[in-house]
MOPAC internal coordinates of N, CA, C and O (Angstrom, degrees):
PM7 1SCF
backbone

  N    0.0000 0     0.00 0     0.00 0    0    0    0
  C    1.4501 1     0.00 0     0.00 0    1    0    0
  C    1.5292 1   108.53 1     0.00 0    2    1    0
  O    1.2310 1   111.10 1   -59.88 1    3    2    1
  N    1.2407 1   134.35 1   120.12 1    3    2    1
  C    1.2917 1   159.48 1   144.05 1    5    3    2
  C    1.6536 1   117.73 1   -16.10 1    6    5    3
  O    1.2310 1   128.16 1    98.07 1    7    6    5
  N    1.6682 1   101.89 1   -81.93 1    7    6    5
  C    1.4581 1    99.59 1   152.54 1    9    7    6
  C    1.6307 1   116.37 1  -132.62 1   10    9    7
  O    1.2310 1   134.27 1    -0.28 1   11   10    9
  N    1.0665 1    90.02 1   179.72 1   11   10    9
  C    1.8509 1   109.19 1  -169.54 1   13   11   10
  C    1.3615 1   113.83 1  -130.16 1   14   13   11
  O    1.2310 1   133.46 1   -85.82 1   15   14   13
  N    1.7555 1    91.60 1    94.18 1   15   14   13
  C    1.6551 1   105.76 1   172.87 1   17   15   14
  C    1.5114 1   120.52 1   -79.26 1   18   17   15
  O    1.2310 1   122.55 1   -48.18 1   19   18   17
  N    1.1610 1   112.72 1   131.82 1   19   18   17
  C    1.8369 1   111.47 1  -161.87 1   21   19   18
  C    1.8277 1   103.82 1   -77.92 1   22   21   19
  O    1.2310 1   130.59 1    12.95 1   23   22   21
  N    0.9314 1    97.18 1  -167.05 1   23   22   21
  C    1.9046 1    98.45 1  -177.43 1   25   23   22
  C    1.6839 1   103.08 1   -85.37 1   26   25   23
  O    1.2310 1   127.05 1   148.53 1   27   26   25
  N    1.3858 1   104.05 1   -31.47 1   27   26   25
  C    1.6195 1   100.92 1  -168.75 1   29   27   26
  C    1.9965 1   107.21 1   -81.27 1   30   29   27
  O    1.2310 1   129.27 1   145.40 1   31   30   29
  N    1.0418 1    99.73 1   -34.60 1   31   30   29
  C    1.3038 1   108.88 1   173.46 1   33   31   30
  C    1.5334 1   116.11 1   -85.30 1   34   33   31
  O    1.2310 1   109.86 1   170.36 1   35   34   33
  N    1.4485 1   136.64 1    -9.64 1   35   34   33
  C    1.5975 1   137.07 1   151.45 1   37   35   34
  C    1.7045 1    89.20 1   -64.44 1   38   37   35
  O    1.2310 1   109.24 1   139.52 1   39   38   37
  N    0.8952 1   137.76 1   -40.48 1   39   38   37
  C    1.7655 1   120.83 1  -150.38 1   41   39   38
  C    1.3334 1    94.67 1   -95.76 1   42   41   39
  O    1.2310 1   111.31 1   126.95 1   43   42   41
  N    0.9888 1   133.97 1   -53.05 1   43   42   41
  C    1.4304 1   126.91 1   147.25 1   45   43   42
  C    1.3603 1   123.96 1   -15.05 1   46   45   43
  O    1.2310 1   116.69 1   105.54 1   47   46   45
  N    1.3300 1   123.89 1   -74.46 1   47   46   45
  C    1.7446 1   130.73 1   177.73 1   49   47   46
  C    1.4522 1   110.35 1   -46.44 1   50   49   47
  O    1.2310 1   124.36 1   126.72 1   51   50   49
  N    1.9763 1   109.23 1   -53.28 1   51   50   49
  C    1.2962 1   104.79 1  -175.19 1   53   51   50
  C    1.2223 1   102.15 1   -67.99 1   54   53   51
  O    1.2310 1   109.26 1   145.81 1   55   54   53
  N    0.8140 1   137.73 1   -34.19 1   55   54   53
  C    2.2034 1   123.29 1  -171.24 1   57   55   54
  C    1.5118 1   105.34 1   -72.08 1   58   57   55
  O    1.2310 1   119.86 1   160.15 1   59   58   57
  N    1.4218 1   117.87 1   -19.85 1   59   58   57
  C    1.5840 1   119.39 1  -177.87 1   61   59   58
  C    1.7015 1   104.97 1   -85.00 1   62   61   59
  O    1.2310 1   122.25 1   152.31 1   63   62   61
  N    1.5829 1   113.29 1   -27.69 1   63   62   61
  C    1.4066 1   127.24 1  -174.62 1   65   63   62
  C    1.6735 1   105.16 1   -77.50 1   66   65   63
  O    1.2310 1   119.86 1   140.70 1   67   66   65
  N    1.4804 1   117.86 1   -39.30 1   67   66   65
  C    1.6441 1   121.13 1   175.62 1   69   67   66
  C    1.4910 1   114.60 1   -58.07 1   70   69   67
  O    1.2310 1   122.49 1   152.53 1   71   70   69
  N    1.1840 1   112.83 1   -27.47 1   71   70   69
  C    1.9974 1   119.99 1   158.91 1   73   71   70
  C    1.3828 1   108.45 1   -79.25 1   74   73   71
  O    1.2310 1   113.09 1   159.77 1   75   74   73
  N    1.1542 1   130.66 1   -20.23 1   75   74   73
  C    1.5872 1   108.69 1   172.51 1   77   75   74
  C    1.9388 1   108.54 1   -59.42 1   78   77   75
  O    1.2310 1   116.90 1    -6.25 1   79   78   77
  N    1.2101 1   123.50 1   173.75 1   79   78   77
  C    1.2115 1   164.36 1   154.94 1   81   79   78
  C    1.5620 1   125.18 1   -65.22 1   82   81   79
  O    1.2310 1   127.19 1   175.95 1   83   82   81
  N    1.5758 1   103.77 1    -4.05 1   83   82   81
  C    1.7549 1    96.67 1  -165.47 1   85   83   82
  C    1.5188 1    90.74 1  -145.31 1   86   85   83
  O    1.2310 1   132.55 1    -4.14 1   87   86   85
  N    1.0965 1    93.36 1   175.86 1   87   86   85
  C    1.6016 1   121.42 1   163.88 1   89   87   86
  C    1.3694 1   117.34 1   -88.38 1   90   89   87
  O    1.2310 1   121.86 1   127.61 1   91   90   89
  N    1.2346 1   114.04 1   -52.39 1   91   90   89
  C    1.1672 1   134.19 1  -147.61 1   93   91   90
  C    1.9602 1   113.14 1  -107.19 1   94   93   91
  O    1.2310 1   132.51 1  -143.78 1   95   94   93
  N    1.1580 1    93.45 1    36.22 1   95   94   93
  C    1.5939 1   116.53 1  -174.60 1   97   95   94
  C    0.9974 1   124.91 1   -78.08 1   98   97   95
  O    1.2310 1   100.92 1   -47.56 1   99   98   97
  N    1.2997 1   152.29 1   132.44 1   99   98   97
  C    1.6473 1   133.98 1  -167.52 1  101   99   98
  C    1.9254 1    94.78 1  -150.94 1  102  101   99
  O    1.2310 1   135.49 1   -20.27 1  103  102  101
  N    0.8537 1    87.64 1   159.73 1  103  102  101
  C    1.9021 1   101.67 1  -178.89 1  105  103  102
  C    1.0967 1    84.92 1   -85.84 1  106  105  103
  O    1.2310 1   115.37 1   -40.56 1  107  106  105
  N    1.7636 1   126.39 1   139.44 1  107  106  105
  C    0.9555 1   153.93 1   157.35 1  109  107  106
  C    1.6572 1    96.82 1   -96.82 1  110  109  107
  O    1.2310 1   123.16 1   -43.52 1  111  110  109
  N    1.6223 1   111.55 1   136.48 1  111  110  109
  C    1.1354 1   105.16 1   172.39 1  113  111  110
  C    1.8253 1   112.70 1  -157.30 1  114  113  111
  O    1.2310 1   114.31 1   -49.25 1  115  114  113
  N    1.1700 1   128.38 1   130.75 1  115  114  113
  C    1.3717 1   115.80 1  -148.76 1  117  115  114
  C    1.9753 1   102.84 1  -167.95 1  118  117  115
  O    1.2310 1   130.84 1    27.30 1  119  118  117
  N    1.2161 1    96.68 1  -152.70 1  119  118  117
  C    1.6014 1   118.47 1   174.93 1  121  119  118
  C    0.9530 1   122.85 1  -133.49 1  122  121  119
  O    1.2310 1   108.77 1    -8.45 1  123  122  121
  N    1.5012 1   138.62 1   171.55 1  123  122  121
  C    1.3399 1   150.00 1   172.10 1  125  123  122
  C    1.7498 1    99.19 1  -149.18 1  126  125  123
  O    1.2310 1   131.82 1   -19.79 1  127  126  125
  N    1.9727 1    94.78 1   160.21 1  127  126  125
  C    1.4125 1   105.07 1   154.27 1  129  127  126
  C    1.3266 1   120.61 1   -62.47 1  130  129  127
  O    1.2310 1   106.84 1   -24.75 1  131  130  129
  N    1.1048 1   142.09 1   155.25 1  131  130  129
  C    1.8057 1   128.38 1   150.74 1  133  131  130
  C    1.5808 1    95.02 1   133.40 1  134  133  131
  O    1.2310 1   125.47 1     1.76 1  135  134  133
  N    1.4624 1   107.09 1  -178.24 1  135  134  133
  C    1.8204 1   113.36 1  -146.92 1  137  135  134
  C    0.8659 1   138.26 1    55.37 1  138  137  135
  O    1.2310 1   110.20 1   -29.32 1  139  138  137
  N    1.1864 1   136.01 1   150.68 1  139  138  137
  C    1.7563 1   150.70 1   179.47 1  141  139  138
  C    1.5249 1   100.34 1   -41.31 1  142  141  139
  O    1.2310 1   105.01 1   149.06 1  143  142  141
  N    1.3716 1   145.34 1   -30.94 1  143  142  141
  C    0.7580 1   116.46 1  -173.24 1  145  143  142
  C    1.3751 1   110.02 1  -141.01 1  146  145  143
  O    1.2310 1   124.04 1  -137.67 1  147  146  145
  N    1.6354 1   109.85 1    42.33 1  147  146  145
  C    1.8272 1   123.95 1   170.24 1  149  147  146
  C    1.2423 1   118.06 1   105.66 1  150  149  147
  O    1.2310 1   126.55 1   124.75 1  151  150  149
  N    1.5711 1   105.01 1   -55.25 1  151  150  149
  C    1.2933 1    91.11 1   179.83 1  153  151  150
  C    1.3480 1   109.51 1  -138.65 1  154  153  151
  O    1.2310 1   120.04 1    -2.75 1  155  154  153
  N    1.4018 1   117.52 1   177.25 1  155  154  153
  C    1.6608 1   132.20 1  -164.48 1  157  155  154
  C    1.5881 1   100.14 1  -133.01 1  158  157  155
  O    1.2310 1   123.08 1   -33.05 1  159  158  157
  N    1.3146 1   111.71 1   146.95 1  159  158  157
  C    1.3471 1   116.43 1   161.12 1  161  159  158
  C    2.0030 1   113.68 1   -87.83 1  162  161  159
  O    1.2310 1   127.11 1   -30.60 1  163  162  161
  N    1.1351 1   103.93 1   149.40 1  163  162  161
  C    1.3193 1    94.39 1   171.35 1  165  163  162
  C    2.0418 1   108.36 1  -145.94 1  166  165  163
  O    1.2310 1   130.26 1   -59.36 1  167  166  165
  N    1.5670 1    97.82 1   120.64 1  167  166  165
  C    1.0594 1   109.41 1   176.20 1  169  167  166
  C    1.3346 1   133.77 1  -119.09 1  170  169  167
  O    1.2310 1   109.55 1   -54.07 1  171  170  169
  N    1.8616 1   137.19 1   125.93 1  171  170  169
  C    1.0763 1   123.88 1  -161.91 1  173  171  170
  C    1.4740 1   111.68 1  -177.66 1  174  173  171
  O    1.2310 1   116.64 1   -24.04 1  175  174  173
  N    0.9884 1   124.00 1   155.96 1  175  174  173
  C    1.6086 1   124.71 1  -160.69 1  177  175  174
  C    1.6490 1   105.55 1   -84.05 1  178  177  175
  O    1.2310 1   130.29 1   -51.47 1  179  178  177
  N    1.3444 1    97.76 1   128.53 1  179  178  177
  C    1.8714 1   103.29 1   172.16 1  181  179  178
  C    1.3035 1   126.11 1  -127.06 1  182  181  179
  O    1.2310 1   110.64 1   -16.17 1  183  182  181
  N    1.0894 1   135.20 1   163.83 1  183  182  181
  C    1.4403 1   122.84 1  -169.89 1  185  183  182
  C    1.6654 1    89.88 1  -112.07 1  186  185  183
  O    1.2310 1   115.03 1   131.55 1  187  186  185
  N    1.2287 1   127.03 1   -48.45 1  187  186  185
  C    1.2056 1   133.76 1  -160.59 1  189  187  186
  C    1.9829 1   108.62 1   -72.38 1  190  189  187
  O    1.2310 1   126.61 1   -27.46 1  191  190  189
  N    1.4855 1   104.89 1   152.54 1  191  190  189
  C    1.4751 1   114.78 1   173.21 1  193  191  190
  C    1.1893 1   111.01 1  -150.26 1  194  193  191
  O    1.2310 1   128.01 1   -40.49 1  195  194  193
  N    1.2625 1   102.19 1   139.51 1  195  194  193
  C    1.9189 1   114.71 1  -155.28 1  197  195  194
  C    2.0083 1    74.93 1  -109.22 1  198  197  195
  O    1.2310 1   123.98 1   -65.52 1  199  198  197
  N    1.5925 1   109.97 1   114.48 1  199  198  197
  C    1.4384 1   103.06 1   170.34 1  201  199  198
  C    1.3661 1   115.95 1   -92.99 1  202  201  199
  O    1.2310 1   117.94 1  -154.72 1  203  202  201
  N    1.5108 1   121.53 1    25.28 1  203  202  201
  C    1.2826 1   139.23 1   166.28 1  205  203  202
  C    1.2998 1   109.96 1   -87.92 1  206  205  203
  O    1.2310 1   126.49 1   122.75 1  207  206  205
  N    1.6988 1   105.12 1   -57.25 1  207  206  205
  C    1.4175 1   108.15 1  -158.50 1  209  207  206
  C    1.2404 1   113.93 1  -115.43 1  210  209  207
  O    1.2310 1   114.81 1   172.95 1  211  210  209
  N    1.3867 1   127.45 1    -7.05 1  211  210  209
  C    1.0939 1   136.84 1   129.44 1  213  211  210
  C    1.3143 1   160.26 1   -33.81 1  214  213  211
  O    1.2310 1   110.97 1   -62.10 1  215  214  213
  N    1.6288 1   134.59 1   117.90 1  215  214  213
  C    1.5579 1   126.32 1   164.16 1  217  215  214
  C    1.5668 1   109.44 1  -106.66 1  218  217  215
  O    1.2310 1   135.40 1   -35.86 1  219  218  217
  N    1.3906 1    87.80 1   144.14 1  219  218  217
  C    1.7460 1    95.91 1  -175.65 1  221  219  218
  C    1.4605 1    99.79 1  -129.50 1  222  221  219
  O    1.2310 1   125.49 1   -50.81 1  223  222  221
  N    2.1119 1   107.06 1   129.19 1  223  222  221
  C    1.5452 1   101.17 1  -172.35 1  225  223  222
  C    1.6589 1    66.98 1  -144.79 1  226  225  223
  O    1.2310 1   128.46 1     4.99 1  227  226  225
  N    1.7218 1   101.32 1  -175.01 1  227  226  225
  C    1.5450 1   119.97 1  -176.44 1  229  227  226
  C    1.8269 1    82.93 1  -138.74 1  230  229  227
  O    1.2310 1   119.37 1   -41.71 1  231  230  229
  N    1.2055 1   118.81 1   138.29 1  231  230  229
  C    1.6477 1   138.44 1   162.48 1  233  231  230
  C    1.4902 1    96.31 1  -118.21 1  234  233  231
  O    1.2310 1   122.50 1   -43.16 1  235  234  233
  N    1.1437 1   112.81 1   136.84 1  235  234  233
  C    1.4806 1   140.51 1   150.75 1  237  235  234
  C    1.8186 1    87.87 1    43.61 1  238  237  235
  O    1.2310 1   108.82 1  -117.58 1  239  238  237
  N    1.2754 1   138.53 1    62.42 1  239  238  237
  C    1.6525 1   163.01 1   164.05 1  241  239  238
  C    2.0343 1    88.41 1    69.08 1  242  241  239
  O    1.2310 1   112.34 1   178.14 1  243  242  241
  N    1.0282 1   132.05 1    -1.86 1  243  242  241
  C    1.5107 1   120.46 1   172.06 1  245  243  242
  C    1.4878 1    99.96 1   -66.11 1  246  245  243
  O    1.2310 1   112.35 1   -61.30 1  247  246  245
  N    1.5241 1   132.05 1   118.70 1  247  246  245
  C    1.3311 1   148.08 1   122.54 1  249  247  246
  C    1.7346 1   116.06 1   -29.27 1  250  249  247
  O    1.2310 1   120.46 1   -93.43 1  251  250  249
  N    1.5748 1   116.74 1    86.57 1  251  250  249
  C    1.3121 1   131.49 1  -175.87 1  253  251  250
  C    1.6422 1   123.21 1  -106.53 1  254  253  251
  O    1.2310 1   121.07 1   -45.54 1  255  254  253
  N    0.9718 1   115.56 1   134.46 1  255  254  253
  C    1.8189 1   122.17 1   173.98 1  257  255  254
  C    1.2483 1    94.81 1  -136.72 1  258  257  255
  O    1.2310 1   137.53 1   -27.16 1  259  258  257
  N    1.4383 1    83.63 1   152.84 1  259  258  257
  C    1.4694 1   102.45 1  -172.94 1  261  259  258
  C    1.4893 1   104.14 1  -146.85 1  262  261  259
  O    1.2310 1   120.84 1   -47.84 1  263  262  261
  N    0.9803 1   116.00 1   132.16 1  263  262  261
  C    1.6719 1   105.69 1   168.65 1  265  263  262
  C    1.5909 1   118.07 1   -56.32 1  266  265  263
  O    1.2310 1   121.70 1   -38.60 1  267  266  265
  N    1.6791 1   114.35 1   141.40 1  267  266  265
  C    1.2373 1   101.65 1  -163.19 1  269  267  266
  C    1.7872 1   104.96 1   -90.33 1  270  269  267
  O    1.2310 1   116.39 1   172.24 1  271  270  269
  N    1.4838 1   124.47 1    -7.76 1  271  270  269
  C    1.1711 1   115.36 1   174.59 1  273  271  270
  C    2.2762 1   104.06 1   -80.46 1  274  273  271
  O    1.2310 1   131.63 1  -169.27 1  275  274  273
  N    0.9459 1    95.15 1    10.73 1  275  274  273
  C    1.3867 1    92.63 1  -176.78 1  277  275  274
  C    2.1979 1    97.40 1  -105.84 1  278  277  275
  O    1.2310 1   125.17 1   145.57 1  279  278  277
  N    0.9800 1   107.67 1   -34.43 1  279  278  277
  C    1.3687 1    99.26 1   171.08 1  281  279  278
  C    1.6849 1   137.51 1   -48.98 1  282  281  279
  O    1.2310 1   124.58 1   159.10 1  283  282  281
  N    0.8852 1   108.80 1   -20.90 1  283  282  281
  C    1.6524 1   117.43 1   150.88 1  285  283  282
  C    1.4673 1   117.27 1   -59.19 1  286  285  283
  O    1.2310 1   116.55 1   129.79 1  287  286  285
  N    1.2324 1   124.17 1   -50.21 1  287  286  285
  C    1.0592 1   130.73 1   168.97 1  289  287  286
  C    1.8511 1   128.38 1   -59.91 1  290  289  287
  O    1.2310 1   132.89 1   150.71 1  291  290  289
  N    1.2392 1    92.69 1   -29.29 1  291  290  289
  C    1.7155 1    99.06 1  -169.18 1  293  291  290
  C    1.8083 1   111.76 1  -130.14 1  294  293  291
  O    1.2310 1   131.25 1  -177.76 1  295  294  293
  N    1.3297 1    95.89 1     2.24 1  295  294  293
  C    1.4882 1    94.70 1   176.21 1  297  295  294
  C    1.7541 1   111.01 1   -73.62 1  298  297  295
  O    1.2310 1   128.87 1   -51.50 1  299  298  297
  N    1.1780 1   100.52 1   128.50 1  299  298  297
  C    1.6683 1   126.72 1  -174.96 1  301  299  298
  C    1.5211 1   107.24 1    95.62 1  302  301  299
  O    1.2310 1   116.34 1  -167.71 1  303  302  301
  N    1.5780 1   124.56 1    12.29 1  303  302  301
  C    0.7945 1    98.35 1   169.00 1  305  303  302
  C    1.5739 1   129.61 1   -99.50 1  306  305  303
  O    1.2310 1   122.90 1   -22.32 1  307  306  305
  N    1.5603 1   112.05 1   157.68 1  307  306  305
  C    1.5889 1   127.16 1   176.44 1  309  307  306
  C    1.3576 1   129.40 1   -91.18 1  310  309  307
  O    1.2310 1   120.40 1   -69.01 1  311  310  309
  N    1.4583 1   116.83 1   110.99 1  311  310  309
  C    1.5689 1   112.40 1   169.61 1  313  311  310
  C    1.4257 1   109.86 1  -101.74 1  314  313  311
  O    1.2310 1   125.15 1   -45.31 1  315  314  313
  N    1.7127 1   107.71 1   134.69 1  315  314  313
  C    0.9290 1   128.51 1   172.39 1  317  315  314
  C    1.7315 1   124.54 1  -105.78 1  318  317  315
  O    1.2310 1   114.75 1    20.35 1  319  318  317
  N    0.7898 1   127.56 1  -159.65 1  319  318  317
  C    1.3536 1   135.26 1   169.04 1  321  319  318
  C    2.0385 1   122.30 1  -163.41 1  322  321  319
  O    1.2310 1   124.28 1   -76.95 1  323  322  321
  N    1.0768 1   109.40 1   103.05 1  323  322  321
  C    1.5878 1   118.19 1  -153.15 1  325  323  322
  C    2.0089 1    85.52 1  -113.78 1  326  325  323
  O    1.2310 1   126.02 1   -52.17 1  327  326  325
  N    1.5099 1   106.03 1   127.83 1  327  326  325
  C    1.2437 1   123.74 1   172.03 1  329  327  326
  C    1.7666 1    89.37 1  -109.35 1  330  329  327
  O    1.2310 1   132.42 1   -31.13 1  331  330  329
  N    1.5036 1    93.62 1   148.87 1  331  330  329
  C    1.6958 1   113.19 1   169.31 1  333  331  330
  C    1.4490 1    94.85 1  -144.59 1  334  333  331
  O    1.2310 1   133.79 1    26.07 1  335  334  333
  N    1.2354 1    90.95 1  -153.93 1  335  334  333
  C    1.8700 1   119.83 1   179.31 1  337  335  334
  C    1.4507 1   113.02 1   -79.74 1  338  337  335
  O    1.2310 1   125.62 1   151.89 1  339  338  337
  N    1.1035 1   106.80 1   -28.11 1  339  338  337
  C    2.1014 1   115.86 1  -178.39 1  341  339  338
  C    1.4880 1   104.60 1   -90.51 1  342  341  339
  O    1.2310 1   107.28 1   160.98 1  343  342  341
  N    1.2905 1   141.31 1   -19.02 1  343  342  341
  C    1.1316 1   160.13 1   170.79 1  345  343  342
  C    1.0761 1   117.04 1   129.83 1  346  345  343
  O    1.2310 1   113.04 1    37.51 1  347  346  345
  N    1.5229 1   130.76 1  -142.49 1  347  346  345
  C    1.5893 1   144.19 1   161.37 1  349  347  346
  C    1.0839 1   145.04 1  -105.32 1  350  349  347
  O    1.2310 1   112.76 1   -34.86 1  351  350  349
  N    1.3881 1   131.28 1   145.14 1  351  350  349
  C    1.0131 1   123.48 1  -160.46 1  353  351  350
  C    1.7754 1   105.44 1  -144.24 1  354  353  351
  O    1.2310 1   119.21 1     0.89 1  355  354  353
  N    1.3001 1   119.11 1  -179.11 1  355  354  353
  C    1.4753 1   138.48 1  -168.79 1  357  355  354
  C    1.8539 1    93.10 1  -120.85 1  358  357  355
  O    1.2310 1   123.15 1   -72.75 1  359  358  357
  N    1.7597 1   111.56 1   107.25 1  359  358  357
  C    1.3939 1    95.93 1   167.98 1  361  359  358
  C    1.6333 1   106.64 1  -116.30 1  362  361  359
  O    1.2310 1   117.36 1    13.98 1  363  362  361
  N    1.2434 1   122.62 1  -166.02 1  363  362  361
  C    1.3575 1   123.99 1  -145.57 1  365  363  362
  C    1.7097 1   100.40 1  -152.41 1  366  365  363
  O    1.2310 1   114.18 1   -71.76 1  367  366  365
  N    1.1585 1   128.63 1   108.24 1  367  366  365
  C    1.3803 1   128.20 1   153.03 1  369  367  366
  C    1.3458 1   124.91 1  -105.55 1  370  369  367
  O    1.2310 1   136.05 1   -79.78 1  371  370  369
  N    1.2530 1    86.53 1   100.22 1  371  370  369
  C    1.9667 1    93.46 1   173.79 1  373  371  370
  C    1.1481 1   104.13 1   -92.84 1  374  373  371
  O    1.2310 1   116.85 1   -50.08 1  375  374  373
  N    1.6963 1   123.60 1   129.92 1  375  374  373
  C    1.1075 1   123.26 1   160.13 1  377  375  374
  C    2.0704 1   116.96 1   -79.18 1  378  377  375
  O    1.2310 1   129.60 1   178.69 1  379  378  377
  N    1.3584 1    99.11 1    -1.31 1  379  378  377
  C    1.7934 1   116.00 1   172.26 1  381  379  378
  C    1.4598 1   119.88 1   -74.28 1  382  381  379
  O    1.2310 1   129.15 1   153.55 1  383  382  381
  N    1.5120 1    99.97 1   -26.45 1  383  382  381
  C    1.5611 1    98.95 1  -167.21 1  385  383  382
  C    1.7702 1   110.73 1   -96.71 1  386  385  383
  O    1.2310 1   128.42 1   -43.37 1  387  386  385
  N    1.5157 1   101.38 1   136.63 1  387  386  385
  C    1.5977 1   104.29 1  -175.02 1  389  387  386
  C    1.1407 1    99.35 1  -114.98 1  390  389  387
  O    1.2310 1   117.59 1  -173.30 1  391  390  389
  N    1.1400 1   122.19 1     6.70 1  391  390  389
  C    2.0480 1   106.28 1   161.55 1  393  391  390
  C    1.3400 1    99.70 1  -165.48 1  394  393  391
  O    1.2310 1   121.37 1   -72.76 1  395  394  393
  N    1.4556 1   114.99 1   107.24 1  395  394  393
  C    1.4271 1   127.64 1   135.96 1  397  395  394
  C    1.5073 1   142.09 1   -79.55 1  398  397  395
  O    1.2310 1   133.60 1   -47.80 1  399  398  397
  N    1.7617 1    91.32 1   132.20 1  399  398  397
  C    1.2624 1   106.60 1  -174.07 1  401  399  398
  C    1.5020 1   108.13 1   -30.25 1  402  401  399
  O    1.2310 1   123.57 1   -14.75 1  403  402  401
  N    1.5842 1   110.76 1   165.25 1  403  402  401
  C    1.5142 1   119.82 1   155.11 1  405  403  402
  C    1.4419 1   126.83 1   -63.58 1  406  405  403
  O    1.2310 1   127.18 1   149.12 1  407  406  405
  N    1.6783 1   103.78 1   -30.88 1  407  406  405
  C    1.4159 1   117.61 1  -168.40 1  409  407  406
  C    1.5089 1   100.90 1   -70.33 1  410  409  407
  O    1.2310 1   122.87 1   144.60 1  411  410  409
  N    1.4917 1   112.11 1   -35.40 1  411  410  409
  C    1.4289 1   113.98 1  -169.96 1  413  411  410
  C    1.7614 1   102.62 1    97.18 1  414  413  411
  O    1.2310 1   116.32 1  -155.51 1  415  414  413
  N    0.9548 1   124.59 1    24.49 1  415  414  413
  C    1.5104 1   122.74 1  -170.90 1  417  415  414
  C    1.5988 1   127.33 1  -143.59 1  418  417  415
  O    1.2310 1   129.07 1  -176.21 1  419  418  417
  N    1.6060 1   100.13 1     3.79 1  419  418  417
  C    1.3395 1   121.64 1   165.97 1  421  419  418
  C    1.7677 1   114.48 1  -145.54 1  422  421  419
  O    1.2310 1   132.24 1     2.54 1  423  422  421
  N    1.3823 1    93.97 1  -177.46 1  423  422  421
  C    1.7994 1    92.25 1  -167.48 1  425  423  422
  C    1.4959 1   106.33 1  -164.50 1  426  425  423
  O    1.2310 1   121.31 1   -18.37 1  427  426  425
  N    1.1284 1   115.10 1   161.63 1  427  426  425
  C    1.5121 1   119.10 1  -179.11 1  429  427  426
  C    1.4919 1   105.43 1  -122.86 1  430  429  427
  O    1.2310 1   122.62 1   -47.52 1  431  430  429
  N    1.2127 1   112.59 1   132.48 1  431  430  429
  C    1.9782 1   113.85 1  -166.79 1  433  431  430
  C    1.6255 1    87.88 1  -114.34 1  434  433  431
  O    1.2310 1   116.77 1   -42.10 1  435  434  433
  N    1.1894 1   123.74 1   137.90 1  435  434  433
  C    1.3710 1   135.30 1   133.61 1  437  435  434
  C    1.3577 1   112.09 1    -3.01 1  438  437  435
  O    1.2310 1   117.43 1    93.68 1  439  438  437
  N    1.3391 1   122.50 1   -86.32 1  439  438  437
  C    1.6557 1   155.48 1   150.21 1  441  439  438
  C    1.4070 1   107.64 1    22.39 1  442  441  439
  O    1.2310 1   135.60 1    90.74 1  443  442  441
  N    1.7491 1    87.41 1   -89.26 1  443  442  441
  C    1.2040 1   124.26 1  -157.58 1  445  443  442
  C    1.6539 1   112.81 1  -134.29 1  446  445  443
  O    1.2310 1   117.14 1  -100.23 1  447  446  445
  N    1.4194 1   123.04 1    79.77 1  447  446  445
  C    1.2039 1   113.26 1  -171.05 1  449  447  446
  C    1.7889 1   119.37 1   -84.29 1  450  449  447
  O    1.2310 1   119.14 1  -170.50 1  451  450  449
  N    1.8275 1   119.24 1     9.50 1  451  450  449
  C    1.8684 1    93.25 1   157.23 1  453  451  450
  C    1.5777 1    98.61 1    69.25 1  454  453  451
  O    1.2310 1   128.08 1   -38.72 1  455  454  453
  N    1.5513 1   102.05 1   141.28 1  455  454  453
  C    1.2181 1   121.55 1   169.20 1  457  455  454
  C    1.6510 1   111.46 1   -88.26 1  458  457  455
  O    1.2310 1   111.50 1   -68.45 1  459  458  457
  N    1.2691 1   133.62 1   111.55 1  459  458  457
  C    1.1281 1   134.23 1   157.39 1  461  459  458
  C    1.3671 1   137.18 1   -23.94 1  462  461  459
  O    1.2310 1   111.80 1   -80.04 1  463  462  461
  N    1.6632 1   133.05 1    99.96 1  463  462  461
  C    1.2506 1    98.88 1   175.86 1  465  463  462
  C    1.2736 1    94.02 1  -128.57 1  466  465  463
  O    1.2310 1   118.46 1    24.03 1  467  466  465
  N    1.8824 1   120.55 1  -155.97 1  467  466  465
  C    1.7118 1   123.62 1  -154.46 1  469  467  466
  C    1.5631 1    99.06 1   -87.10 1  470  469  467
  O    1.2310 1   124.22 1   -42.95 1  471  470  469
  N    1.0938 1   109.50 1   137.05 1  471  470  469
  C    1.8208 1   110.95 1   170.13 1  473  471  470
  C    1.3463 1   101.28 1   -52.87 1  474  473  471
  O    1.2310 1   120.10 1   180.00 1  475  474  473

């Protein structure tokens, strides 16, 4: 498995997935260039799968793709979902990343370290 969606964060996705429009919806979940410190995660529901450029797995019943040049980067990683007093949020353990931003919203991979820009 690629990544590892926790129980609190599957119940989360599926209640965000019952407002989609489709059937056929899957968490997109991956990287980008950009942030203070290269790179960004980017997560979001897609209908479409490139069976070229694409990997397709299911964590904890979420239907997931991921781009497969992004799997070096994010393999082992865990999404969770942590409620407090300020509300909720989607957090991220990469065991890939060797320097996270301050903001908490970018990261630097071994891999693939991304052009830097200002938080």
């Amino acid at each position: 498995m690629i990544v590892n969606i926790t129980d609190n964060a599957s119940l989360q996705i599926k209640e965000m997935m019952k407002e989609e429009d489709s059937e056929n919806i899957r968490l997109r979940f991956g990287i980008k260039g950009g942030g203070c410190s290269g790179l960004s995660y980017s997560m979001g529901f897609d209908q479409e799968v490139n069976q070229e450029l694409d990997k397709v797995e299911e964590s904890n019943g979420i239907p997931l793709v991921i781009n497969q040049q992004d799997v070096p980067i994010i393999e082992g990683t865990t999404i969770d979902f942590k409620q407090n007093m300020m509300g909720g949020g989607f957090t991220i353990d990469n065991p890939n990343a060797i320097v996270s931003c301050g903001c908490g919203s970018s990261f630097k991979a071994k891999e693939r370290e991304g052009t830097p820009e200002n938080c």
